[in-house]
C-alpha distance (Angstrom), angle and dihedral (degrees) to the residues before:
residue distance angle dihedral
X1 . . .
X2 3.62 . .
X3 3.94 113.9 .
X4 4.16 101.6 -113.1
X5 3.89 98.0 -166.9
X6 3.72 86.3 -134.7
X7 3.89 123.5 126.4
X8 3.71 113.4 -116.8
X9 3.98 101.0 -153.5
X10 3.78 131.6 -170.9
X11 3.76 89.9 -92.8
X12 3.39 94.2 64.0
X13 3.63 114.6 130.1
X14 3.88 114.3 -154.4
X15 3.76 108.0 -148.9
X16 3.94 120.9 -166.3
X17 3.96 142.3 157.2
X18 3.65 101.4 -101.4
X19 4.21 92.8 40.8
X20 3.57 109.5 15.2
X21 3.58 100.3 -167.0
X22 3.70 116.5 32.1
X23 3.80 123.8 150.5
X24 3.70 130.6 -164.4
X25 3.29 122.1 -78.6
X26 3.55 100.7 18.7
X27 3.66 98.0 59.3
X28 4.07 96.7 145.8
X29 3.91 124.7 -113.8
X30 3.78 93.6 -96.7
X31 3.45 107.2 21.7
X32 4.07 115.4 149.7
X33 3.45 106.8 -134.0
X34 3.83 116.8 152.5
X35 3.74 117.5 -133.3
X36 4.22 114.1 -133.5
X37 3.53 93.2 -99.6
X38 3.99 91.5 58.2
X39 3.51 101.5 49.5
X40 3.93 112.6 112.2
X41 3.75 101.5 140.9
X42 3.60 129.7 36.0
X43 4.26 127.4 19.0
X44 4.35 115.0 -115.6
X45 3.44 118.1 -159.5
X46 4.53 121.9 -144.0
X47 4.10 98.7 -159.4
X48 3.86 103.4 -144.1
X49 3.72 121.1 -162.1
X50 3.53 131.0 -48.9
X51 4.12 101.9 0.3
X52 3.44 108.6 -39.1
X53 3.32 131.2 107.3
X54 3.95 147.5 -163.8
X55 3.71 107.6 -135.6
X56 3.97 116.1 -170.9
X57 3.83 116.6 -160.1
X58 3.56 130.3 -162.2
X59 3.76 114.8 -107.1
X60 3.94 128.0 -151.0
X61 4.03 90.7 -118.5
X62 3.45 120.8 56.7
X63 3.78 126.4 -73.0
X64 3.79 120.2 26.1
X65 3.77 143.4 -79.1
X66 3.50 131.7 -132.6
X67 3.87 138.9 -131.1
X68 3.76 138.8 171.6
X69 3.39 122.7 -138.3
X70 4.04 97.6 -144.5
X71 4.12 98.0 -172.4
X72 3.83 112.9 -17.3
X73 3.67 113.5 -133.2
X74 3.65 89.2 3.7
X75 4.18 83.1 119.8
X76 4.10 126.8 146.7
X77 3.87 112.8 -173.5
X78 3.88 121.9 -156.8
X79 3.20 122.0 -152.9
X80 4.09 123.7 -165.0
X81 3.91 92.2 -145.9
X82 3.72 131.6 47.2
X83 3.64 123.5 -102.3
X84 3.73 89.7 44.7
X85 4.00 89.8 -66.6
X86 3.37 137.2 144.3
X87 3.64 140.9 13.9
X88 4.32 106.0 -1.3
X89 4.11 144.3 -168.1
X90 3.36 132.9 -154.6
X91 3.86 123.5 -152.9
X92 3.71 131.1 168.1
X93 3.49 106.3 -179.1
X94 3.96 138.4 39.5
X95 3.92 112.0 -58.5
X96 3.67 118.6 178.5
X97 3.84 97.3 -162.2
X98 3.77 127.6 41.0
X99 3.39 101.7 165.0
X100 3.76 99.7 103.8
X101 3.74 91.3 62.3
X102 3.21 118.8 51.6
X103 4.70 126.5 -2.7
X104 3.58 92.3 -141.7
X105 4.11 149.7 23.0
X106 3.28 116.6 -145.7
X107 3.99 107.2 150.6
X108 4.08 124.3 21.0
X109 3.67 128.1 -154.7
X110 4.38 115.1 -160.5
X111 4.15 107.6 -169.3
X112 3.77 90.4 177.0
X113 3.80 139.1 -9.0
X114 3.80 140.4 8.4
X115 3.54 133.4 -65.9
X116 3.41 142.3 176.6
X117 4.20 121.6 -134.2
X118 3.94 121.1 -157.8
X119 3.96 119.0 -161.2
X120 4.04 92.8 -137.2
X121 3.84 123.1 42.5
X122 4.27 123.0 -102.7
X123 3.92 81.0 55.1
X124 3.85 98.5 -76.0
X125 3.98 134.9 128.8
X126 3.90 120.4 48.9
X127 3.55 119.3 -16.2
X128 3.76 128.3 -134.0
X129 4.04 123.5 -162.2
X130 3.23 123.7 -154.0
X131 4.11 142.6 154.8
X132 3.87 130.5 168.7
X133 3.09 123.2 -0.1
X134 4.35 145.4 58.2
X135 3.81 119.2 -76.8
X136 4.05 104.7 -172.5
X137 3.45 91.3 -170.4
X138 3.86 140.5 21.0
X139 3.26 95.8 -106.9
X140 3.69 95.8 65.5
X141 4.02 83.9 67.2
X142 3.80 86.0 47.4
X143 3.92 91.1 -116.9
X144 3.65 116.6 163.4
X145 3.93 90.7 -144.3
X146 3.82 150.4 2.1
X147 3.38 94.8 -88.8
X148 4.03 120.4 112.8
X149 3.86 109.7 152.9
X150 3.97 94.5 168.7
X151 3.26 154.2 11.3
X152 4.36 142.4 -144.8
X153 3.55 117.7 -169.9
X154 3.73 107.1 -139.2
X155 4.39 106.3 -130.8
X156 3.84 116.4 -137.6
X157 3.32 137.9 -96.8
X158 3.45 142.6 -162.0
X159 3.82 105.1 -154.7
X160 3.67 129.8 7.7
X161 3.74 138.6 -160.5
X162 4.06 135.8 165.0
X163 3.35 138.8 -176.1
X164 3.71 121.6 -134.0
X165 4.02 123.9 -161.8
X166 3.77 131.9 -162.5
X167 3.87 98.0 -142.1
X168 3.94 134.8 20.7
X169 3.31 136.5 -64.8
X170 3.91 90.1 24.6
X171 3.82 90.5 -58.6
X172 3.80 132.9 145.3
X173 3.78 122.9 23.0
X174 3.66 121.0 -12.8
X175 3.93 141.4 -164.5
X176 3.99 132.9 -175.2
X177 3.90 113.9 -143.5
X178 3.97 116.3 -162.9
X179 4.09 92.9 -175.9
X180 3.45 139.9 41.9
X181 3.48 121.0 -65.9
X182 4.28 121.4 -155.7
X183 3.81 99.1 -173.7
X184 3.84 115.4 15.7
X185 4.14 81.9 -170.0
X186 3.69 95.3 68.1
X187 3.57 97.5 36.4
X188 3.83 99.4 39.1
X189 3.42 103.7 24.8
X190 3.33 93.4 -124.2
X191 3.47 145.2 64.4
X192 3.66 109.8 -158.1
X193 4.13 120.5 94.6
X194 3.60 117.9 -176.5
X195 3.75 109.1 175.6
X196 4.07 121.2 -3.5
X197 3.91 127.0 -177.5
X198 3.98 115.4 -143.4
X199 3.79 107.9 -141.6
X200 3.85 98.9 178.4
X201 3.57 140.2 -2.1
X202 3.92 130.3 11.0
X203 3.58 132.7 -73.1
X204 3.26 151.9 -153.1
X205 4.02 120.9 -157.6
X206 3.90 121.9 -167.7
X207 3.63 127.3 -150.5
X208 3.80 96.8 -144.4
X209 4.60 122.3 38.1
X210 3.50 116.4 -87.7
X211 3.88 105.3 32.0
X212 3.58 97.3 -61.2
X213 3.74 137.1 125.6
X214 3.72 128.3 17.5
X215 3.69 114.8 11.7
X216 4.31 123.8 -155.5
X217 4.32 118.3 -170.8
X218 3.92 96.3 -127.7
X219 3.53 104.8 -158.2
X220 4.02 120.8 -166.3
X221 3.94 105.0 -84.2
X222 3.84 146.2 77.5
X223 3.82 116.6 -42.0
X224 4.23 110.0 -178.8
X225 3.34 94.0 172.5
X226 3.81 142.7 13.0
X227 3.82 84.6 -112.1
X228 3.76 89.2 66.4
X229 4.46 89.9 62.9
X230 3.88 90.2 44.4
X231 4.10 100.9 -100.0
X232 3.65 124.7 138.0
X233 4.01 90.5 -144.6
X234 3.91 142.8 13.4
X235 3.86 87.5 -100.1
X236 3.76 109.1 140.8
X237 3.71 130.0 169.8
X238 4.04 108.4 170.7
X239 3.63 138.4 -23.6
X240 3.93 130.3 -133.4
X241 3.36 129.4 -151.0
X242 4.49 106.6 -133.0
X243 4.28 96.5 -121.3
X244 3.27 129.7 166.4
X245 4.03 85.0 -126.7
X246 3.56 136.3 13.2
């Protein structure tokens, strides 16, 4: 069996076709469960914590082979071709380098959650977010090509806060928004951010009001400089908190 890198913890709940819910330690004298080396037939699922899960499926040899489940339905389909044509990949967890499978992006499908794409691989070049939803062509992201060479799916959160700063190194006057924010100028009063420091939550920060322009990931952590978030200057226009929903 493959080595997942996933935690099993004392929660986990071991889920199979002859018992389907069995935890540890009070497996019942009896109980049919079949081991991974006995499984020919039919796939059984254990349900680690939080919601992953380890799903085993049968293979055509003997024995078993293994498979983890990284985020179910956290899926984002590319397509080559607009209108969801063409040659497509689908990826459901962080990849840093698309290239190999597929030369161009023209149409995106999101099933569930938000991600971020990046025009060059390693995660560099203009960023698009997006979440739910169908975007037929690349424009609907607001890309300024076809090109998409990876791909960071954005975790949730349930609350989110960050601290903006006027001047370096967390100098000059700062403020903490909790909410979304379309036009840090008529809010703030200002529309220059020179280092910020993400306490909770993802977001998204625009280089022009009202969600448009240039778009940076913000990540919670230490930012000392807009350098360190991948702009060329403190120009912000809004902020966005990454939801599910809006």
């Amino acid at each position: 069996m493959a080595n997942t890198g996933l935690p099993i913890t004392p929660s986990t709940a071991m889920k199979c076709p002859q018992n389907p819910t069995v935890e540890p330690g009070k497996i019942p004298a009896g109980a049919q469960c079949p081991s991974l080396t006995s499984i020919h037939h039919q796939p059984w699922e254990v349900s680690l914590s939080g919601s992953r899960s380890l799903r085993v499926l049968p293979s055509l040899e003997s024995g078993a082979r293994a498979s983890v489940l990284s985020s179910p339905g956290f899926v984002i389909t590319f397509y080559e071709d607009r209108g969801f044509q063409g040659h497509h990949y689908e990826c459901s967890s962080d990849h840093s380098n698309l290239q190999p499978y597929f030369s161009r992006c023209n149409s995106v499908r999101v099933d569930s959650g938000c991600w971020m794409l990046y025009e060059q691989p390693n995660y560099l070049g203009c960023q698009y977010f997006l979440r739910r939803g169908d975007y037929p062509d690349y424009q609907q992201w607001m890309g300024l090509s076809d090109a998409v060479r990876s791909c960071r799916l954005i975790p949730h959160a349930g609350s989110h806060r960050i601290r903006l700063y006027e001047r370096e190194d967390y100098r000059g006057q700062m403020v903490e928004i909790t909410e979304d924010c379309p036009s840090l100028q008529d809010r703030l009063h200002f529309n220059e951010i020179y280092s910020l420091h993400v306490l909770e939550g993802s977001w998204v920060l625009y280089e022009m009001p009202n969600y448009r322009g240039r778009q940076y990931l913000l990540r919670p952590g230490d930012y000392r400089h807009y350098h360190d978030w991948g702009a060329t200057s403190a120009r912000v226009g809004s902020l966005r908190r990454v939801m599910d929903y809006y």
